[in-house]
C-alpha positions in Angstrom: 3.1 -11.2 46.3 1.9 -7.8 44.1 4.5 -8.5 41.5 2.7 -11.2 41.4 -0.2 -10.3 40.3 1.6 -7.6 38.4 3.2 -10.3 36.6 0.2 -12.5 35.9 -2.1 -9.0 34.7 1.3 -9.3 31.9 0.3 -12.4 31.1 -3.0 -12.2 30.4 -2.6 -9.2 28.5 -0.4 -10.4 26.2 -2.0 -13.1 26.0 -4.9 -11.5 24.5 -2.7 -9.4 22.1 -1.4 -11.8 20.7 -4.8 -13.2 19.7 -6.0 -10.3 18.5 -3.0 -9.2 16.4 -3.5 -12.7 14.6 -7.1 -11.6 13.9 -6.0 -8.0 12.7 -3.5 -8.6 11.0 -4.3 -11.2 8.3 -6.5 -8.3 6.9 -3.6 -5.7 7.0 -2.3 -4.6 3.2 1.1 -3.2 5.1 1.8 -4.9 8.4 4.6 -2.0 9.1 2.2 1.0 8.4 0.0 -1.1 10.7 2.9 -1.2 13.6 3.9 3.0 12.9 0.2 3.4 14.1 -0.2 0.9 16.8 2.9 3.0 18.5 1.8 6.2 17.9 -1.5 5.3 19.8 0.9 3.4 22.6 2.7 6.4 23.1 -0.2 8.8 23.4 -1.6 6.4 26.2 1.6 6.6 27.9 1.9 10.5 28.1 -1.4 10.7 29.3 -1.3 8.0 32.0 2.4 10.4 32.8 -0.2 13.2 33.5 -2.9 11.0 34.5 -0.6 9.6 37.8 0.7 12.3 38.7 4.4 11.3 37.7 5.2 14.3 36.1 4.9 16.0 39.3 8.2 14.3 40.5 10.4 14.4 37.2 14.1 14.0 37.3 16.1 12.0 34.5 19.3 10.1 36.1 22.7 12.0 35.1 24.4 9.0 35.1 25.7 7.5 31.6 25.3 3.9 31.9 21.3 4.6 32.4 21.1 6.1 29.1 23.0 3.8 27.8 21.0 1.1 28.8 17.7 3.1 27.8 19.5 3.2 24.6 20.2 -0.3 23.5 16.5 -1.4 24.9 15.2 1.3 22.5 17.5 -0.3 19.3 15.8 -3.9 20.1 12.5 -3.0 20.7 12.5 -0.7 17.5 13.7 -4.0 15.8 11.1 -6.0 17.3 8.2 -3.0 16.4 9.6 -3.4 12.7 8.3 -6.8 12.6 5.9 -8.0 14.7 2.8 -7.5 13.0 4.2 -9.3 9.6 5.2 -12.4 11.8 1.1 -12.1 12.9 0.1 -11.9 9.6 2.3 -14.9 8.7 1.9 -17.6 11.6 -0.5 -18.6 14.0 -1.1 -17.0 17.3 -0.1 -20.5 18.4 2.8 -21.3 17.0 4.1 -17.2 17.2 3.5 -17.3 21.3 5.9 -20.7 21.2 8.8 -19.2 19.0 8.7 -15.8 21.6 9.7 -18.3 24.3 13.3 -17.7 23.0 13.0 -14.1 24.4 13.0 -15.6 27.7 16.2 -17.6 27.1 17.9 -14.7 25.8 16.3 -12.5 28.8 18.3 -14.7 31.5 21.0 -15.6 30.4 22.0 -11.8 30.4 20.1 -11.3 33.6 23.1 -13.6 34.7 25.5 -10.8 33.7 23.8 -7.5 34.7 21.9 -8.7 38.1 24.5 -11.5 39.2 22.1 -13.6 39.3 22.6 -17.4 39.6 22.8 -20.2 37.2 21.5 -23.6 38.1 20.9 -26.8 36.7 17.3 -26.1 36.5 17.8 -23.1 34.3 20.1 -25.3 31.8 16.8 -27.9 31.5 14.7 -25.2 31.4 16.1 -23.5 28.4 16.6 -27.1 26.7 13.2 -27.6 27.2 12.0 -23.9 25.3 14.3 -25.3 22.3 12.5 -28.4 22.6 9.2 -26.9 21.8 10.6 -24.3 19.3 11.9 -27.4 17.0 8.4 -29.3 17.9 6.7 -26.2 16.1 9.5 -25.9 13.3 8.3 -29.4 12.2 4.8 -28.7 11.8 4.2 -29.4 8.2 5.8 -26.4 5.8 2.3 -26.0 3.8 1.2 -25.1 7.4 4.0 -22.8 8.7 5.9 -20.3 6.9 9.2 -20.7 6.7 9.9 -16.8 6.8 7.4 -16.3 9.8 9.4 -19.0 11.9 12.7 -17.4 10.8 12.0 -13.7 11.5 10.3 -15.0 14.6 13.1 -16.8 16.4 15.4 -13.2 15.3 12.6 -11.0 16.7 12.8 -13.0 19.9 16.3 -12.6 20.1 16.0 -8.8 19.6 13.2 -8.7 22.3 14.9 -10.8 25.1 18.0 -8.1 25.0 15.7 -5.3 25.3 13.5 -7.0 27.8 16.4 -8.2 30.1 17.3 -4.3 30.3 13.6 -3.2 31.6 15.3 -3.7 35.2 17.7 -1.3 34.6 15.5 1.1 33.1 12.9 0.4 36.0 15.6 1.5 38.6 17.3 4.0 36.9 14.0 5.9 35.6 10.6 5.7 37.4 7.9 3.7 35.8 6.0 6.2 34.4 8.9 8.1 32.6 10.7 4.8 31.5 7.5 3.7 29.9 6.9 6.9 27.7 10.6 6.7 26.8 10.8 3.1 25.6 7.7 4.2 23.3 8.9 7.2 22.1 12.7 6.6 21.2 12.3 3.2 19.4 9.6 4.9 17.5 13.0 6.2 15.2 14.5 2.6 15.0 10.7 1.6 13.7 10.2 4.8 11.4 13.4 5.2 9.6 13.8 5.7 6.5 10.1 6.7 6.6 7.0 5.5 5.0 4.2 6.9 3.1 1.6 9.0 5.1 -1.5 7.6 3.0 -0.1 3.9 3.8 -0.8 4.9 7.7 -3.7 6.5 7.3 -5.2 3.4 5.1 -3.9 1.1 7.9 -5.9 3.5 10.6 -8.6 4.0 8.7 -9.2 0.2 8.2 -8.9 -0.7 12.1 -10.0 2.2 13.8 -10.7 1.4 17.2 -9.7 -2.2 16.9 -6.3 -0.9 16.5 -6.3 1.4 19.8 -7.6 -1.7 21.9 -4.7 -3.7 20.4 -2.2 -0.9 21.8 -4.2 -0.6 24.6 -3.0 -4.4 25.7 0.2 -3.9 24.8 0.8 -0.7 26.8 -0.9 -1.8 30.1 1.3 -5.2 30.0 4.3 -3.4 29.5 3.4 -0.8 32.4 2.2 -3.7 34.7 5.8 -5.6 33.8 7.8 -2.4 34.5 6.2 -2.5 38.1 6.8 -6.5 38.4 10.7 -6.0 38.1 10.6 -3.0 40.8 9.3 -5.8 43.2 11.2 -8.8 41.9 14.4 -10.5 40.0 13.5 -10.4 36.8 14.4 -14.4 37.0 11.0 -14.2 38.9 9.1 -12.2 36.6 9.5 -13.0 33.2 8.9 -16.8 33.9 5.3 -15.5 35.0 4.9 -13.5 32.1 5.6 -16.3 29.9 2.7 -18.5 30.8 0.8 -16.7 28.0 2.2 -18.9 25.6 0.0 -21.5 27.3 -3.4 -19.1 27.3 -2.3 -17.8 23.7 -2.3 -21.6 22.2 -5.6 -22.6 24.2 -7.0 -19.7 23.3 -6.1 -19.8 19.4 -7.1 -23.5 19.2 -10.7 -22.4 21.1 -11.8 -19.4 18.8 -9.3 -19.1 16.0 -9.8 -23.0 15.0 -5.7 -23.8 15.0 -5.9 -27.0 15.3 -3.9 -28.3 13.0 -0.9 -30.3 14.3 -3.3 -29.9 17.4 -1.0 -32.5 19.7 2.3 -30.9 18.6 1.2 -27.5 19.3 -0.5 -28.3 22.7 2.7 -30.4 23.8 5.4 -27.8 22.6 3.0 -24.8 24.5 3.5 -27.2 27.9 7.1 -28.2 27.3 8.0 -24.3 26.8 6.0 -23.3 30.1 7.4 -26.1 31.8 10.9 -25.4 30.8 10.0 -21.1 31.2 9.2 -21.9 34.9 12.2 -24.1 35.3 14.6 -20.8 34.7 13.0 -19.4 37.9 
């Protein structure tokens, strides 16, 4: 049962990213400045929790090309995802954001299906009706409410993140934790820099946030550890439907203290159709 708990300490951390990006990031002049500094702190947190465990003490990388190719493509997506993320914050609700990321976990197993041979049932066909269900439920909230380019650039952004996400297993196996986790910082770092960006622009963005912005990373990099050690244990068909139940805590938690609650029924009954239909892919 520890990737279990692994899986549920995911949960809750994103869940409280995602609230806390909403609250940043509507005050952020350059939501991309703002991501460049976010993973510069994430990847200083990973080298020194590399030290920190000891892990560099057993370093070896695999040889073997599919691993790096894998570690690769991951990287591509992720940097895609990085590129974006913090606009779609600044642009839509915790609430409704947390609903549209349930696409990732569509995405996520249906390749799962390819690279782990793993098996698919009538419940997983519901299950991902039911996550489109409550995507189109939160694509109908009234348009003066929801912004058409948030919705848009969050369904793609989900896409990118479910490829990456559905290669974590392979990067978990091939690599150990520690040293996956400060690669898949570090490389899609490049995908998220290029073609470069201002200096001032990131130090404005840090300067503004401070250490707001480092306990932001801070959740981000412990769920991502914490998940990396969930799919050593488990099928990643067992894992990410775990992780997912953040959607839930992220649209009780933004109708609670960030007063969402407009379209309050619609958003409360596309958050339990898209856990309902995440734990159905199990």
């Amino acid at each position: 049962m520890t990737w279990l708990y692994y899986s549920l300490g995911v949960a809750i951390s994103f869940m409280f990213l995602s609230i806390f990006s909403r609250i940043l990031t509507v005050e952020s002049k350059n939501p991309r400045a703002f991501s460049i500094v976010f993973n510069l702190i994430c990847i200083v947190m990973s080298l020194i929790l590399y030290v920190v465990s000891g892990a560099y003490k057993n370093f070896s990388l695999p040889t073997r090309i599919d691993a790096w190719t894998f570690l690769l493509i991951a990287s591509f997506f992720y940097g895609l995802n990085e590129r974006f993320r913090f606009l779609i914050s600044k642009l839509l609700e915790a609430s409704i954001y947390s609903i549209i990321g349930n696409i990732t976990v569509i995405i996520a197993v249906v390749i799962s299906f390819f690279l782990y041979k793993e098996t698919l049932t009538a419940s997983k066909l519901i299950g991902s009706t039911l996550i489109l269900l409550s995507v189109l439920l939160v694509s109908e909230i009234k348009k003066t409410k929801v912004s058409s380019r948030g919705l848009f650039l969050g369904i793609v952004t989900s896409i990118y993140l479910g490829v990456a996400m559905s290669l974590d297993k392979k990067g978990a196996i091939f690599f150990n934790p520690e040293t996956y986790n400060v690669l898949l910082w570090a490389v899609p770092f490049i995908v998220l820099y290029f073609p470069g960006i201002k200096i001032n622009e990131i130090k404005a963005e840090f300067k503004q946030f401070s250490w707001k912005i480092i306990l932001l990373a801070f959740f981000n990099f412990i769920g991502f550890y914490l998940g990396l050690k969930a799919f050593i244990l488990a099928d990643a068909t067992k894992v990410i439907p775990v992780i997912q139940t953040t959607t839930l805590m992220t649209v009780m938690v933004g109708v609670l203290f960030l007063n969402e609650r407009s379209n309050l029924i619609k958003k409360l009954l596309a958050g339990i159709i898209a856990v309902i239909g995440v734990f159905l892919l199990r």
